[in-house]
TILO-148083 format. One line per 4 residues: number of its first residue (from 0); for each residue x, y, z of C-alpha. Coordinates in Angstrom, 2 decimals. Each point is the difference from the previous one (the first is absolute). Layout:
N
NUM) X,Y,Z  ...
//
This chain:
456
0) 92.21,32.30,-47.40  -2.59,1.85,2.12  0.28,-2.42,2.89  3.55,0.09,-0.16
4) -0.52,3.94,0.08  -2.60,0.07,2.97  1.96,-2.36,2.17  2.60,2.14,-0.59
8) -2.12,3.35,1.05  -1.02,-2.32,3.01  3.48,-0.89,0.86  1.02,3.97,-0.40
12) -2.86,1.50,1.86  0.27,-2.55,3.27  4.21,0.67,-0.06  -0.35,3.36,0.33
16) -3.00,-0.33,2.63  2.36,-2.29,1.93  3.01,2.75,-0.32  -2.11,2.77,0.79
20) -1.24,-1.62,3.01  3.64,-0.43,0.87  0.74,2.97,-0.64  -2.50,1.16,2.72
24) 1.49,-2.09,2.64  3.43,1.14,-0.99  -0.65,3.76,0.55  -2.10,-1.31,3.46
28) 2.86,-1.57,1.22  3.46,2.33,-1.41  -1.71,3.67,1.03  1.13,-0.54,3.24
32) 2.63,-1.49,-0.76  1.49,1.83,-2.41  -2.18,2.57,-1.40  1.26,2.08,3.58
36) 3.09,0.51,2.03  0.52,1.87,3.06  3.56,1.94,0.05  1.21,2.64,2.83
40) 0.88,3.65,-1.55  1.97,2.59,1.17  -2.20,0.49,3.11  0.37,-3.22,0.84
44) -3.64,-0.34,-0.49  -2.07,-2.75,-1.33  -1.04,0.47,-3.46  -1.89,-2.27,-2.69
48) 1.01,0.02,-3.66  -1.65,-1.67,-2.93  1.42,-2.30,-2.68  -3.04,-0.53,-2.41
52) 2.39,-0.56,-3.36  2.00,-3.17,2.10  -3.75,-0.92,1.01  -1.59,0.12,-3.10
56) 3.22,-2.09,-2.08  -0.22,-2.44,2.27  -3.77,-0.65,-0.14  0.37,-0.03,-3.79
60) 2.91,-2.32,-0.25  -2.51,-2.16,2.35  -3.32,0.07,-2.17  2.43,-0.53,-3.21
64) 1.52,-3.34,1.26  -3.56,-0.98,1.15  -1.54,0.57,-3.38  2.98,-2.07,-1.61
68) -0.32,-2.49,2.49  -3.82,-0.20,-0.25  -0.11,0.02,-3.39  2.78,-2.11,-1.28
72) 1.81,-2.19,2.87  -2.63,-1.00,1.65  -1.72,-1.59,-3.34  3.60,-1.43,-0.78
76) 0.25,-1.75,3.35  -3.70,-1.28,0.01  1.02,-1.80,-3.60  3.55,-1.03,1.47
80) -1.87,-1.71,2.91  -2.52,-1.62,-3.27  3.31,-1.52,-0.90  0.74,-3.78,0.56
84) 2.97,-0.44,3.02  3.18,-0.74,-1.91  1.94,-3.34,1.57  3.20,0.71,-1.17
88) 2.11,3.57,-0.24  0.82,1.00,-3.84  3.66,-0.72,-0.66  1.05,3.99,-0.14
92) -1.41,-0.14,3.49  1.77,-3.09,1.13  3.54,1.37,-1.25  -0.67,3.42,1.38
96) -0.62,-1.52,3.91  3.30,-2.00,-0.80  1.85,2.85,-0.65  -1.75,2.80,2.17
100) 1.47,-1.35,3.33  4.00,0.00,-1.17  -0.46,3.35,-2.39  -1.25,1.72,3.28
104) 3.08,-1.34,1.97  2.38,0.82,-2.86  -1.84,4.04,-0.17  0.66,0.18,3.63
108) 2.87,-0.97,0.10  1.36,2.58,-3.36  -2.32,2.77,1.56  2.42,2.28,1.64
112) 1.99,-0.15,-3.37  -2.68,0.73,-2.39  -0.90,2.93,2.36  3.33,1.46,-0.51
116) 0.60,-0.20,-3.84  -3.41,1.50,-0.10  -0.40,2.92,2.36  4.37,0.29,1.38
120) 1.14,-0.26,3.14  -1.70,3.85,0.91  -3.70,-1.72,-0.45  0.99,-3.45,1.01
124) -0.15,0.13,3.59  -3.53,1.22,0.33  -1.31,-3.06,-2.43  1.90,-2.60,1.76
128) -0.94,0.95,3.05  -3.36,1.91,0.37  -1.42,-2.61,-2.90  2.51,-3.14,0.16
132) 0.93,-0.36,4.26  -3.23,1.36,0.89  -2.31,-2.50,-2.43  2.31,-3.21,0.95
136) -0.66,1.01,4.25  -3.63,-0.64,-0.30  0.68,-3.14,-2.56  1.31,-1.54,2.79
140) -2.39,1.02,2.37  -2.83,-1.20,-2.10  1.77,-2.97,-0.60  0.26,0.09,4.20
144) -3.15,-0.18,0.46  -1.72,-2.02,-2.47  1.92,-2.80,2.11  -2.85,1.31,2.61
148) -2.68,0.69,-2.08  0.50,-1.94,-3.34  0.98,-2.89,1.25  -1.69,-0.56,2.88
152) -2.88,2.24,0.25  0.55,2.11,3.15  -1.07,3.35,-1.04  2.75,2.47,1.86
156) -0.61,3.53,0.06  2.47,0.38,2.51  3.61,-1.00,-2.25  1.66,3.67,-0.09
160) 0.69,-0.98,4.20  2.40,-2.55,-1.86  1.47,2.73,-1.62  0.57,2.28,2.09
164) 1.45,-2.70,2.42  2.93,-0.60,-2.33  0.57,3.91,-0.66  0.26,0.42,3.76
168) 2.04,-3.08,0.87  2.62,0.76,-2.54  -0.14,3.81,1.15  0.31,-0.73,3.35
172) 2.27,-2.84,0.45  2.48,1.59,-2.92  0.08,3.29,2.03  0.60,-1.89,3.39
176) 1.94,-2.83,-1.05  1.38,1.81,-2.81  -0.45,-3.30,-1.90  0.30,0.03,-3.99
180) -3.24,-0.32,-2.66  1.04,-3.62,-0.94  -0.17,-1.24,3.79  -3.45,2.61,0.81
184) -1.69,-1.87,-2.80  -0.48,-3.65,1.62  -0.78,1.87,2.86  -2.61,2.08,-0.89
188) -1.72,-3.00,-1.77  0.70,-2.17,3.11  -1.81,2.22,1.85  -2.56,0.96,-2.24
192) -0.99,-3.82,-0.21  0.12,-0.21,4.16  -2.52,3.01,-0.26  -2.14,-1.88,-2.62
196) -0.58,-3.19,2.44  -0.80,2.00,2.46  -2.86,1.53,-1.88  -0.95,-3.40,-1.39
200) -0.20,-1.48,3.37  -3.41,2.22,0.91  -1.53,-0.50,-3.24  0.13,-3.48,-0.49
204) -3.94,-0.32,0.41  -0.65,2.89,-2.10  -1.19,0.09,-3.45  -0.94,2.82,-2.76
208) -1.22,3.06,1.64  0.90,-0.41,3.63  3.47,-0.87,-0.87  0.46,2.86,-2.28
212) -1.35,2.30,2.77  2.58,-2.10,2.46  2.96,0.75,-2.24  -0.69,3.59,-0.94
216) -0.24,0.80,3.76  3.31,-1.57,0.17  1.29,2.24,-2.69  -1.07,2.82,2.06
220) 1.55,-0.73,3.25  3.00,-0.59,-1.78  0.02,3.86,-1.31  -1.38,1.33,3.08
224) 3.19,-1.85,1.83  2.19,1.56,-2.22  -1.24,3.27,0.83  -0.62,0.27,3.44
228) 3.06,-2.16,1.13  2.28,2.98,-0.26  2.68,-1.22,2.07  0.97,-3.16,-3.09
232) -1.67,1.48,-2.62  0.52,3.90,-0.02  -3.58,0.50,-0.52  -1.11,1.80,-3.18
236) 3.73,1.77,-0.10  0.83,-3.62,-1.59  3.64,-1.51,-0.38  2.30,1.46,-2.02
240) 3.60,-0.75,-1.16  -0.96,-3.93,-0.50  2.94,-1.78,-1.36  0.39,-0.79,-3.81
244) 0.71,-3.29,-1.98  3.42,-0.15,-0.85  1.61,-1.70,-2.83  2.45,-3.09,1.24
248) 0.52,3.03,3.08  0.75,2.92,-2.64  -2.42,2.53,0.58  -1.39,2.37,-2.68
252) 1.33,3.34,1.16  2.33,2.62,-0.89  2.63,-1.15,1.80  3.37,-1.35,-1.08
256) -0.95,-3.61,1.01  -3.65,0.38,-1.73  -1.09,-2.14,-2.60  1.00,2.40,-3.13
260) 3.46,0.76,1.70  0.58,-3.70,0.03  -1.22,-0.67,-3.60  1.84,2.75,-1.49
264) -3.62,1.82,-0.88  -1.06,3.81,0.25  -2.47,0.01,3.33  -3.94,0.11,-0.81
268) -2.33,-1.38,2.41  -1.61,-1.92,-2.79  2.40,-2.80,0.69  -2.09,-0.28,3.48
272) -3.37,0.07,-1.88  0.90,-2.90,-2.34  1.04,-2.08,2.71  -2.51,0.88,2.48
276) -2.27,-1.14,-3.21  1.92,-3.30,-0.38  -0.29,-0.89,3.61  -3.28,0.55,-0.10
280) -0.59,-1.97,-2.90  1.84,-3.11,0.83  -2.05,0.38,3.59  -3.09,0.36,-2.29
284) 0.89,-3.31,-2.16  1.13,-2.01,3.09  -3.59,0.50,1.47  -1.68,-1.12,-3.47
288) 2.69,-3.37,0.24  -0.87,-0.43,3.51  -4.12,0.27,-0.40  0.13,-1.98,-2.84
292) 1.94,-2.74,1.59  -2.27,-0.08,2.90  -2.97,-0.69,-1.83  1.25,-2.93,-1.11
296) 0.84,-1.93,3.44  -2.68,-1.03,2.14  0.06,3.27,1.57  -1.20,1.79,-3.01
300) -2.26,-2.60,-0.82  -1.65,0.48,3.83  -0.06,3.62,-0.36  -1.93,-0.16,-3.45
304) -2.63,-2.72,2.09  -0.76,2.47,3.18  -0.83,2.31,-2.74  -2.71,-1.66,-1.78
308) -1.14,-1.68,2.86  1.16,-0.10,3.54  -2.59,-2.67,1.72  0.93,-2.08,-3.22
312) 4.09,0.71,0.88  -0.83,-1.31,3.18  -1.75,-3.31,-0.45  3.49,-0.91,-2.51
316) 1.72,0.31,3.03  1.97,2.98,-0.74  0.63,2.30,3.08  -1.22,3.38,-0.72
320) 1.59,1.38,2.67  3.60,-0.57,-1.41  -1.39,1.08,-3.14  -1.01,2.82,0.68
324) 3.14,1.41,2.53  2.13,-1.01,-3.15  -2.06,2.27,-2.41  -0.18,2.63,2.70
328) 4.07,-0.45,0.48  0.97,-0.28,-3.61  -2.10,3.05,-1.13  1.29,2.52,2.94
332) 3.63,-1.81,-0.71  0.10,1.99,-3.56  -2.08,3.08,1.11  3.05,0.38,2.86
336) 2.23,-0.14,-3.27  -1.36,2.16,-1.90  0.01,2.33,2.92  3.94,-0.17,1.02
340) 0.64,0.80,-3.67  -2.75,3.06,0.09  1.68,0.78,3.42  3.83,-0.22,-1.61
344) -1.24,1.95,-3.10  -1.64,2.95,1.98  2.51,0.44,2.01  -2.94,1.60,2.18
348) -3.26,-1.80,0.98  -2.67,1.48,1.78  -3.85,-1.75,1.07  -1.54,2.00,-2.93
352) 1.48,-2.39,-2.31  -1.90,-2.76,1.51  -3.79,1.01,0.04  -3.03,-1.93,-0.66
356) 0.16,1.33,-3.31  3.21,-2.12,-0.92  -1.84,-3.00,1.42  -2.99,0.78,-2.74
360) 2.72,0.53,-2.67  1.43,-3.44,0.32  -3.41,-1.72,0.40  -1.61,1.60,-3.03
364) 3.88,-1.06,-1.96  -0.84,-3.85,0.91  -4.07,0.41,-0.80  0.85,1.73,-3.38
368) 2.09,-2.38,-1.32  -1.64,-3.08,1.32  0.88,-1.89,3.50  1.97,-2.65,-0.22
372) 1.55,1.28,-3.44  3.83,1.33,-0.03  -0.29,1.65,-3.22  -2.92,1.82,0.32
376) 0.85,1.32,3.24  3.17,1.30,-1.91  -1.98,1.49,-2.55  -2.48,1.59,2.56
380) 2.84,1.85,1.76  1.68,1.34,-3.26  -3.23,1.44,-0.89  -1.14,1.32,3.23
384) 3.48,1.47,1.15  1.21,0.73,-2.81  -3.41,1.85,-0.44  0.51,1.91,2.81
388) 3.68,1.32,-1.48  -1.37,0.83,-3.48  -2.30,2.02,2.06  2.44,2.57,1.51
392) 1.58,0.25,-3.97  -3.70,1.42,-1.83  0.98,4.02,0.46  -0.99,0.51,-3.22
396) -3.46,-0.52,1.54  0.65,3.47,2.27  -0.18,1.72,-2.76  -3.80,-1.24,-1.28
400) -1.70,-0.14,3.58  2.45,3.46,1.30  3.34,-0.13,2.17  -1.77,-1.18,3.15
404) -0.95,-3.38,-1.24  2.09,-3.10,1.52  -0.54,-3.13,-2.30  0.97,-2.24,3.43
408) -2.49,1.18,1.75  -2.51,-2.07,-2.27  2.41,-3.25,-0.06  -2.56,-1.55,2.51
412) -2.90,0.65,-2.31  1.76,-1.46,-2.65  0.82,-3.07,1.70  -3.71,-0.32,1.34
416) -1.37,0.06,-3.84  2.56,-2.50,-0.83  -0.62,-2.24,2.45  -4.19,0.76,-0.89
420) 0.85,-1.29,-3.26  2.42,-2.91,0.95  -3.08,-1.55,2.22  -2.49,0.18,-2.54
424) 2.52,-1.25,-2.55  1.88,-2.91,1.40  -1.71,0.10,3.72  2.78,-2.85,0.79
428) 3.10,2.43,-0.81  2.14,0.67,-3.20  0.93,-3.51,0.10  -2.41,-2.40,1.84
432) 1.79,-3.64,-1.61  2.26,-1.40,1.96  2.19,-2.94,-0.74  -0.43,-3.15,1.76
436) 2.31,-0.73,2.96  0.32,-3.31,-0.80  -0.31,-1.64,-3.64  -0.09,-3.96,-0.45
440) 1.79,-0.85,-3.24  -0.83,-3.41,-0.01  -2.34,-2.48,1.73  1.41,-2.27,2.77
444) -1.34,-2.93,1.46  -0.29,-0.11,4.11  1.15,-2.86,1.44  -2.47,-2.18,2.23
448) 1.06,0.08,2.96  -0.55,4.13,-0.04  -3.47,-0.15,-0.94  -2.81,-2.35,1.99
452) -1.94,-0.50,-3.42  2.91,-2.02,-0.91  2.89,1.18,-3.26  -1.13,3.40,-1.48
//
């Protein structure tokens, strides 16, 4: 009993060294950052203002989930890893992966109308759309790029240029054409995947760093076109009054031929949200279908090989030059997607919605939830967006830390603990298995005359 008591004095006393050393480097690093802010007053003068009770919770909240970590997780884990591997998944765990994948689908799909019978038709606009249109955008980016990056290992920092592509193709060809949504759409991702080969045509001796530096400077002279080309792109005024999607050609408007004057229904512009959601979702689902397809013809199979190992890819025979133009292609074909429906949505796009920072979001969606895996890139871009909503909903908070604090502000710090935590965690993403491409359910002889040992 007094062993048992001293190692747990020992355990106490070095958890709470470790926090309060955290604790140090905490306050080191957030006085800057947040322990002052610079405001204008009435003079429209400079002046500095303290926030030492913001300062001081946040420190704390830091040394206490040190201390807990220190002091129980980290002994957990170290006896978890102590464990012998498990070969097979318990049979709870088996059902629940059978039935994750089509519950998901089927929560989706009900979504809008749970919203409603919970919250009305007054509050159901802002969670289809801010939490439910917004969250399934960068689904489908992620799932854009982990064509790129999950599948075939070219680390772009540069994808939000595919984005913004599509936003200004539909803008601008709808405005000069005055062509519909429905015909914008295979446009924009036409285009987008022209744009992507040409990128991937510059790159194709690059790997790791050097192409990530490659790509984000193409990301960049992407927004700096869009900004300086004033003439086409209306600089940082933007483009406004970007046609809608319409419904079979009924628009959602007040007018007598709009789509509640048709359906005998009282007009609310929730009827656009829900199908703007539903478009957005079946454009979310066909870029799952289609990725998950691909992996499963040689193509997939070839991107998943220049991956782990392009000199290998190469001495198989498999052109990595193709391969790598088609990952390239693919990839910016649903980021120009995405981007006519942000475009159509808007109804006003402008190059701030395309910064570097957009580019980082995506990226840090794919890494989170593991590259390569569809779900987890799902689940990294509920949490992380749909972080970043919940956010701008904490007011209570105003009234702890006073009526100047803005929870969004600190969205960013959030996101950089998370991801902090997710590395040292599951360093390979919230998901790092990955089904096989290919599965062999029974053994088959080779005939001889396709083998020179003779029959296999």
């Amino acid at each position: 009993m007094a062993i048992g008591a001293q190692s747990g004095r020992v355990d106490v006393h070095s958890a709470a060294r470790d926090a309060g050393l955290t604790g140090l480097i905490a306050l080191g690093l957030f006085l800057p950052l947040i322990g002052f802010e610079t405001g204008v007053n009435g003079s429209n003068e400079l002046e500095l203002t303290t926030r030492w009770p913001l300062l001081f919770a946040i420190v704390a909240v830091v040394v206490v989930c040190r201390f807990l970590y220190s002091f129980a997780v980290a002994p957990w884990l170290k006896q978890r890893a102590q464990r012998p591997a498990r070969h097979a998944p318990s049979a709870w765990r088996s059902r629940f992966a059978q039935s994750f994948v089509p519950g998901a689908i089927g929560f989706v799909v009900v979504y809008p109308a749970l919203v409603l019978l919970a919250v009305g038709f007054s509050g159901g606009a802002k969670w289809i759309d801010n939490f439910g249109i917004q969250i399934l955008i960068y689904v489908m980016l992620g799932w854009g790029l982990n064509i790129v990056v999950g599948l075939a290992g070219l680390l772009d920092l540069g994808y939000v240029a595919f984005y913004a592509v599509g936003a200004y193709s539909c803008a601008l060809l709808g405005k000069t054409f005055g062509l519909s949504f429905w015909i914008l759409l295979p446009l924009a991702g036409i285009l987008s995947s022209f744009w992507g080969i040409l990128l991937g045509f510059p790159v194709l001796r690059l790997r790791g760093d050097y192409l990530a530096i490659v790509t984000l400077a193409f990301g960049e002279i992407i927004r700096l076109i869009l900004i300086n080309w004033v003439a086409l792109t209306n600089g940082y005024a933007g483009i406004s009054g970007i046609a809608r999607p319409t419904f079979f050609g009924i628009p959602f408007n007040a007018d007598d031929n709009g789509f509640a004057a048709v359906f005998g229904l009282e007009f609310s512009p929730l009827y656009r949200t829900i199908f703007l959601y539903y478009v957005i979702l079946a454009l979310a689902l066909l870029t799952a279908f289609i990725t998950v397809r691909l992996r499963r013809l040689p193509i997939g199979r070839a991107w998943e090989a220049l991956r782990e190992d392009e000199i290998a890819c190469r001495s198989l025979g498999i052109n990595t030059t193709n391969t790598k133009l088609t990952a390239f292609a693919m990839g910016a074909m649903f980021g120009g997607f995405a981007g006519s429906f942000f475009a159509a949505r808007q109804g006003f796009i402008s190059p701030e919605s395309f910064t570097f920072l957009e580019s980082a979001t995506i990226l840090s969606i794919v890494v989170l939830g593991g590259m390569g895996s569809q779900i987890g890139v799902a689940i990294a871009a509920i949490g992380m967006i749909g972080g970043t909503e919940i956010t701008r909903q904490l007011d209570f908070l105003k009234d702890i830390f006073g009526p100047t604090f803005d929870p969004s502000q600190y969205r960013m710090l959030v996101f950089g603990f998370a991801m902090v935590v997710i590395m040292v965690w599951r360093p390979r993403g919230l998901i790092a298995t990955r089904e096989p491409s290919v599965i062999f359910k029974e053994r088959k002889s080779i005939a001889a005359d396709l083998v020179k040992q003779g029959r296999g």
